[in-house]
N, C-alpha and C positions, 0 to 999 in steps of 0.2 A: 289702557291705563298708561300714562306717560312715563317713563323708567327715568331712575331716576340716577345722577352722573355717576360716573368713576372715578376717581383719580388717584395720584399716586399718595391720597391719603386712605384710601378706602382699605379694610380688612384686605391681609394676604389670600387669606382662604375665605370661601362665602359660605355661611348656613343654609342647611334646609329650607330656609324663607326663602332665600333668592331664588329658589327652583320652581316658575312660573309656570311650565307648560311640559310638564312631567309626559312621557310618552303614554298612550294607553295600556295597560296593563302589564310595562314594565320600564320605569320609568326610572331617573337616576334615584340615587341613593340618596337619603338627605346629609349634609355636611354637619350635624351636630360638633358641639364644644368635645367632646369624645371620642369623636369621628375622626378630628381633624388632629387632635392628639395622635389616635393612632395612624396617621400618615407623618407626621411633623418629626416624631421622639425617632420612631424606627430609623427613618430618611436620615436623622440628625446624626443617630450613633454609626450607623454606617457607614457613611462620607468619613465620621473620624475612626474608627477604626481602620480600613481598607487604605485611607489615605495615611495613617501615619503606621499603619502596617507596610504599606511599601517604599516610603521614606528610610520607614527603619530595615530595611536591607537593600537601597540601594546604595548606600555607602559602604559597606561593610562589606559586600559582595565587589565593587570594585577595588577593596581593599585585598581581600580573597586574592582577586586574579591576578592582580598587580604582582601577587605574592609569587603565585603557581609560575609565572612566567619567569619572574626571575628569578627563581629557583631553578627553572630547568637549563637558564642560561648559565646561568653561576652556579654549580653546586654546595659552593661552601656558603652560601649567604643564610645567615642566621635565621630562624624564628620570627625574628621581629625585620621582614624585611622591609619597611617604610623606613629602617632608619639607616640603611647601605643607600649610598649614594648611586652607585652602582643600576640598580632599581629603578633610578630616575632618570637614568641614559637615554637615548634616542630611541635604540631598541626595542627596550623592554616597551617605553611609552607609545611609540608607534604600533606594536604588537599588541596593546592593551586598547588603544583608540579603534585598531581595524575591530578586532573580538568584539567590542562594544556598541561601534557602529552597525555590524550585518546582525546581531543582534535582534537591535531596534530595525533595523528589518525587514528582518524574516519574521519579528511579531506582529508583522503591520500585516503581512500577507490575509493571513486570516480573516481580519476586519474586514480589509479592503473586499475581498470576494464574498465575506459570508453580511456583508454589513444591510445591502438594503433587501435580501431576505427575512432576515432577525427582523427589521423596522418593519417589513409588511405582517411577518405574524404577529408583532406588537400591536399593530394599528388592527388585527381581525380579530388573536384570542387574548390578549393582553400582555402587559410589561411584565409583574410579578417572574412568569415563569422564562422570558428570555435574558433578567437581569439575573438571577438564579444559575441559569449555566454560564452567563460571563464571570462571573466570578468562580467558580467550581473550574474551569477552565482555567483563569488563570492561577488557581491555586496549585491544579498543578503541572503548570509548567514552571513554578517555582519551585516546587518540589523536585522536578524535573533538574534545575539547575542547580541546585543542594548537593542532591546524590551525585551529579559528577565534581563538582567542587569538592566535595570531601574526598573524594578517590582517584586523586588527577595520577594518580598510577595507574590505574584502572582504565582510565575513560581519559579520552581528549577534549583537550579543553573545548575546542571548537563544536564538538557535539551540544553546547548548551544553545547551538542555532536549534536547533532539532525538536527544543523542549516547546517551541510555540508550535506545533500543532496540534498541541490540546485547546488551544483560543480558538479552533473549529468548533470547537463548544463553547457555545455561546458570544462568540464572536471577538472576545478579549475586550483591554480597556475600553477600546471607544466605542463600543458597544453596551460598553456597562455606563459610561460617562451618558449618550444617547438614553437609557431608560431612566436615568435619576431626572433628568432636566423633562425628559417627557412626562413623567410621572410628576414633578414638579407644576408644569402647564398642565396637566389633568385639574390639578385644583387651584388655578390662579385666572383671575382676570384681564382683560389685553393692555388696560394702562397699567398693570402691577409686575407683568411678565421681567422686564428688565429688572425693578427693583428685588423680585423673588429671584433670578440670575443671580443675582447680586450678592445675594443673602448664601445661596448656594456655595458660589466662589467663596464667599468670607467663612463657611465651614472648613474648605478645603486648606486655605490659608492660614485657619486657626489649627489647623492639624499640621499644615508642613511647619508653622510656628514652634509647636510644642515638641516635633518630632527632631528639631534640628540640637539643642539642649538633652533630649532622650538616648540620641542614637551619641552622642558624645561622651555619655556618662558610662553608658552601657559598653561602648568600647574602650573605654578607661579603666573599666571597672573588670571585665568578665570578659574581656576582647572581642573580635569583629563577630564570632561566632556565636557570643549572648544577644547581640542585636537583631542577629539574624534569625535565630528562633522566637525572639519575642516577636521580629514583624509578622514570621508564620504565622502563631498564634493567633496577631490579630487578623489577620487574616481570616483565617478558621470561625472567628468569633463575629465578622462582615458577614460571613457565607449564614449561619446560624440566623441572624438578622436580616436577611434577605428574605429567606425562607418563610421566617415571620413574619412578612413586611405587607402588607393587606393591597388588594389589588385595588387600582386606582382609574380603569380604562371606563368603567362605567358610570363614572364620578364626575364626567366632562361638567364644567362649570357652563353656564351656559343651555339646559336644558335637553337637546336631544343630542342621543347618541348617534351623530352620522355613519359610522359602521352599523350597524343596526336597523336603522331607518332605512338603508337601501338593500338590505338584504332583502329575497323573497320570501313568502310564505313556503313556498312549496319546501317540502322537508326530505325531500328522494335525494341521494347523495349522489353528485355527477362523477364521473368514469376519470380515471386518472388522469388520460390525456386533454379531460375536458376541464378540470383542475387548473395541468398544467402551463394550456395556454390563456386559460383564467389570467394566469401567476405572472405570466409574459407579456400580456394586454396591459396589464396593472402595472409594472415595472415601466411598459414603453410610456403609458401617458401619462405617469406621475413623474420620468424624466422629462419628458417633451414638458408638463407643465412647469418644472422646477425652474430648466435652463434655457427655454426657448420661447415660450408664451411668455415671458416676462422677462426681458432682456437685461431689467437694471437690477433682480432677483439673482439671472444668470450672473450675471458680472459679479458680485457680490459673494457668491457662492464660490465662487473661481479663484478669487481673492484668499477665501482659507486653504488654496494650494502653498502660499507662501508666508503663511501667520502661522504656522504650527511648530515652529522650532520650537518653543519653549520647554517641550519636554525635554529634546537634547542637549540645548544649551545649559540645564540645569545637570544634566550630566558628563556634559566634558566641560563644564567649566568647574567641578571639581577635579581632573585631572588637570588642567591648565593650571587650577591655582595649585596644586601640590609640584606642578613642573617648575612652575616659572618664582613662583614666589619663595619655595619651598616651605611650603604648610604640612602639616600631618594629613592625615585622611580627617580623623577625627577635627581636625579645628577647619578643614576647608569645608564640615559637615554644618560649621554652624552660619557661613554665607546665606544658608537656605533661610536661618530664624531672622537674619536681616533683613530680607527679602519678603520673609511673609509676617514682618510687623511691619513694615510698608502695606504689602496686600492687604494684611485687616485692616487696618486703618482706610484703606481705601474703599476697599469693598463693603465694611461692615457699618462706615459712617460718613466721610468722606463726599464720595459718589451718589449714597441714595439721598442724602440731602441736596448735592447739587441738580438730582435730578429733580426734586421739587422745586429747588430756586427755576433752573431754567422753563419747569410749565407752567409754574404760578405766578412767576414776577415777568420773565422773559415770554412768556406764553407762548411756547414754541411746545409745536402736537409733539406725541409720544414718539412718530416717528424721527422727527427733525435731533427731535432731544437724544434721543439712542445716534443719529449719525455723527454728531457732535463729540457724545464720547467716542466713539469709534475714531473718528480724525486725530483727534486729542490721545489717545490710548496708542497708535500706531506711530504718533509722533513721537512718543517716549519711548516705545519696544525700540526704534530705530535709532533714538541718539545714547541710549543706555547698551547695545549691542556695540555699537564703536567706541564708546567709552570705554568698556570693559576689555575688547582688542586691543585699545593703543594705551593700556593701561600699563603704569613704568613702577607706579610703586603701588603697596597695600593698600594707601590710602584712596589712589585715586581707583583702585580695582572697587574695591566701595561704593566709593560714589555713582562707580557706573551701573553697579547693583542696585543701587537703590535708585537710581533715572530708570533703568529696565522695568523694574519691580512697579513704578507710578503708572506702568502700561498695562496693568491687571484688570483693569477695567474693560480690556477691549474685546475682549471672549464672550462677558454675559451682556455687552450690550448689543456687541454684534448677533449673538443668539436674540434679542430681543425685536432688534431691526429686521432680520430674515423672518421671524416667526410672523407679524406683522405681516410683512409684504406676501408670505405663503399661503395664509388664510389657515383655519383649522383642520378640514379636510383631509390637509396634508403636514400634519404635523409630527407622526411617529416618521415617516418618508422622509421628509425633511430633514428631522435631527440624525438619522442614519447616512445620511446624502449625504450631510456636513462630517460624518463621522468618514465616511470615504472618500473625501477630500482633503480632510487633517493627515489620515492615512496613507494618500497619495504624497502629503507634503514631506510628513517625517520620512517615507519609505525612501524620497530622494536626497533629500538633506542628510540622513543620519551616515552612508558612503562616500558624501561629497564634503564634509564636513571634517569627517573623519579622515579621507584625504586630504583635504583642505589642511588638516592640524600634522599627518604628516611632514605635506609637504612646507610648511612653516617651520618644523623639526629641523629639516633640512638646508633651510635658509639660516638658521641662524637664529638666536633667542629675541631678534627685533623683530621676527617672523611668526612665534609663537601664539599671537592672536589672529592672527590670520583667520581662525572659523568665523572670530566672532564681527568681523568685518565682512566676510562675506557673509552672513546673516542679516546685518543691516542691510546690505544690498539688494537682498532676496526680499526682506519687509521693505525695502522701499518698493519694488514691484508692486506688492499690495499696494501700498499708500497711492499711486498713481491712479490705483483701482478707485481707493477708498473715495479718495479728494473729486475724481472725475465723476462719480455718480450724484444724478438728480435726480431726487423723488419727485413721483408725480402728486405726492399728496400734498397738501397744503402746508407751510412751513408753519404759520402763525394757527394756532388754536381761536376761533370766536370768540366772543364772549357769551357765557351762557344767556338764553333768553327767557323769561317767565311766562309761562301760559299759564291759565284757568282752565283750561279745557283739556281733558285724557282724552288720550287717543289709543 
């Protein structure tokens, strides 16, 4: 029988109908209106909880150390240190960048080693229970950094490198970011994959929206330390929702289960060592296929060694803006709600309508349409990143926030172009691979950045954006990447043709 098109009009998630060639005697699941409820609701609260749980203490917590440090520097500096000028000196701010930099890390370390084991028991026993210890994990290594922040008599500050080796469970954020998006492609179709990204990122952006308003009031109101136990909580309240969250590996859209399908009948359990070079065969030729059977895959892949600042940039550019501009903690908390009412807007309407104009009017195939954002998304992270460095007043720091912020697109299209080009196969692999590549980028950026804003300390306050200039630089590397690759696939989509006859 003839199947019949997809496109970026077609339902996100498919019903039970669409399930054509059910395996024999254990075949996927059917997607009923109920079904897809309970993947949709779960997924939905989660992203906002977790996300505007650690929004709401990443402020407040560099408010905290800001404190701790210049406290030990100064003894006499009051209670309310944000408002001693003292605080804001070369010092303290250079002491607070290094602490925040090896940080971000030493929490990378975990991912990066634990990352494409997590993706392979993902891809054999399922997401549920590896997205379940990233989050338990990183809850407590927040915990972890609590209890020395409270007792900086007690404990050195610097021991809060220490609290990330509990992301050996379950492999921390990018590991937890890897199962939502794979669990996400569990139940979406291949022209829908970027627009479902999409939807994704605009949950996350509707959180850092809400969360930048939230953590402001809350430090207004009940200071850094009510912000920071409400983001625990939600926290606590993600993990809860996790737990609940219905497994989605055997849900594959699309009919069989390829983990499944190649597995053998025989049910004798092999011998550890036969396991483990099982483990090590799998690893070699799911890298040989990611980075080397397909050159313009590799290249592409390579590319998010230098697109991942984003996490750090949104956290030393609230010390930059409290340095340079002199902002509170609190009012440079609400750059984030500019930032991601730019992102909803793009991510949540913006974009997935452009991505129709461009296959329905422009007729360019899903992949063409995904590289397109991608060039376009890379082009803005890179002139809103120098914007923001050679930025001389408020207003124009702004604008560069919001050119930055027009670059949100470039995450879930690029996840949409790579998934595409990987084939299904390999798609928990994939998103783990990408997770240890982000990994790699931040691990190097977040010391060189950090010195970077140092040594711009040091030149002088015409020096002070300094990171965010070399950040542009670091994405233009990408962009060279981005702009130089050709698909071999066809840029222009056919036009559909009618037949009478099923095949």
């Amino acid at each position: 029988m003839a199947s019949s098109p997809v496109d970026e009009t077609s339902p996100l998630l498919r019903t039970g109908d669409d399930e054509d060639n059910p395996r024999a005697g254990h075949g996927p699941e059917p997607l009923t209106t109920s079904r897809r409820l309970s993947i949709a609701v779960p997924c939905l609260l989660l992203m906002l909880a977790a996300e505007i749980g650690s929004n709401l203490l990443t402020v407040p917590m560099s408010q905290i150390a800001e404190g701790i440090i210049c406290r030990r520097l100064y003894p006499d500096v009051g209670s309310e240190t944000w408002e001693d000028a003292r605080c804001k000196n070369s010092t303290v701010q250079a002491e607070l960048s290094m602490l925040q930099g090896w940080e971000i890390t030493f929490g990378l370390i975990p991912g990066l080693v634990t990352a494409i084991p997590y993706g392979l028991l993902a891809d054999k026993y399922g997401r549920k229970a590896i997205l379940c210890l990233s989050i338990t994990g990183m809850i407590l290594a927040q915990i972890t950094d609590i209890v020395i922040y409270t007792r900086p008599d007690v404990f050195a500050l610097r021991l809060i490198w220490l609290g990330s080796l509990w992301t050996f469970l379950g492999g921390g954020p990018f590991v937890y970011s890897a199962m939502i998006y794979t669990m996400a492609n569990d139940v979406s179709v291949e022209a829908q994959r970027s627009t479902t990204f999409l939807y994704l990122a605009a949950a996350t952006v509707g959180a850092e929206l809400a969360s930048g308003p939230l953590t402001y009031i809350a430090m207004r109101q009940g200071g850094a330390w009510l912000s920071v136990y409400i983001g625990l909580a939600l926290l606590f309240i993600a993990a809860l929702l996790a737990f609940a969250f219905p497994e989605t590996r055997q849900l594959k859209v699309g009919g069989t289960n390829i983990e499944s399908r190649n597995e053998p009948l025989d049910n004798s359990r092999p011998s550890i060592w036969a396991r483990l070079s099982q483990g090590i065969s799998i690893v070699t030729s799911s890298t040989r296929y990611l980075f080397f059977d397909n050159i313009t895959l590799g290249l592409l892949l390579f590319s998010l060694v230098f697109t991942t600042l984003g996490r750090y940039v949104s956290i030393i550019l609230l010390q930059y803006t409290t340095k340079r501009f002199r902002w509170s903690w609190s009012e440079a908390g609400l750059l984030s709600s500019i930032s991601a009412t730019v992102n909803l807007s793009l991510t949540a309407a913006i974009l997935p309508a452009l991505s129709q104009v461009l296959m329905r009017k422009i007729r360019l195939s899903a992949l063409a349409k995904d590289l397109v954002l991608v060039r376009t998304g890379i082009t803005a992270l890179i002139l809103g990143a120098l914007g923001i460095g050679l930025a001389r007043s408020s207003i124009t720091l702004v604008i560069g926030v919001v050119i930055y912020a027009l670059g949100s697109g470039y995450a879930p299209a690029m996840r949409g172009l790579l998934v595409q080009m990987a084939g299904e196969e390999h798609i928990g692999t994939l998103f783990t691979a990408m997770s240890v590549l982000e990994s790699i980028g931040v691990l190097t950026a977040g010391p060189m950045m950090a010195a970077a804003f140092r040594l711009g300390l040091g030149w002088g306050d015409a020096w002070i954006g300094l990171p965010f200039i070399l950040a542009s630089c670091l994405l233009g590397c990408a962009a060279v990447v981005v702009f130089g690759v050709s698909t071999s696939k066809p840029w222009y989509q056919q036009p559909a043709t009618t037949t009478n006859a099923d095949s």
